[in-house]
N, C-alpha and C positions, 0 to 999 in steps of 0.2 A: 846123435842124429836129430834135427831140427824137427818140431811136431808144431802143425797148425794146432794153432787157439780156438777156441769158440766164434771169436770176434775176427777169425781168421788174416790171423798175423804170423809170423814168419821170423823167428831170431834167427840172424845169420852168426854162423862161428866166425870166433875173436880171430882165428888163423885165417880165413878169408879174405876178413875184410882187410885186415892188417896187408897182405900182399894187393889185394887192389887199392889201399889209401882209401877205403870209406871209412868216414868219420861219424860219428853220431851227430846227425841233424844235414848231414848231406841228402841232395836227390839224389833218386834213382831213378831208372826207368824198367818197365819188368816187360819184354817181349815175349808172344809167346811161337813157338815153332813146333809145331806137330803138337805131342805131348808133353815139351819141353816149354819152361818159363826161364827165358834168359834173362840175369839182371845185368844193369849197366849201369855205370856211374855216370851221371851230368856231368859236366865238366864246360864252365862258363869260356866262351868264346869258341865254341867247339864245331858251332855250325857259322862263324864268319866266314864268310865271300862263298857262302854254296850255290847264292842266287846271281851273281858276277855276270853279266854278261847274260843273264835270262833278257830276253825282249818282250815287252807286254806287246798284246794284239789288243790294241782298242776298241774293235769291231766287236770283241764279247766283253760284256757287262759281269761285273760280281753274282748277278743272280745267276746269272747262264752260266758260270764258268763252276756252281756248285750244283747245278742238275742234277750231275750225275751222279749226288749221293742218294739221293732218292728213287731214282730209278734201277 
């Protein structure tokens, strides 16, 4: 069973990764759900054509359109 480090790292087993294809020096991305930390492999061209057909409103500005992170 995998134990955090000190420096809070994480070896994942050779049987894991071997069935998803991660490689050593691949990304990853770690989500987390509830209590749960789901990892996920990158994988290059993965988000082509998600924005397809998005239409900009010209009428809000880059600053306006991040607002909402701060509020």
């Amino acid at each position: 069973m995998p134990k955090v480090s000190a420096k809070r790292q994480i070896t994942l087993p050779i049987a894991g990764c071997e069935e998803l294809g991660i490689q050593p020096g691949d990304e990853v991305e770690i989500l987390r759900h509830g209590n749960q930390f789901n990892i996920i492999k990158k994988q290059v061209g993965s988000a082509a054509g998600l924005l397809k057909g998005t239409k900009v409103n010209k009428a809000v500005s880059d600053e306006q359109s991040r607002q909402d992170q701060f509020e």
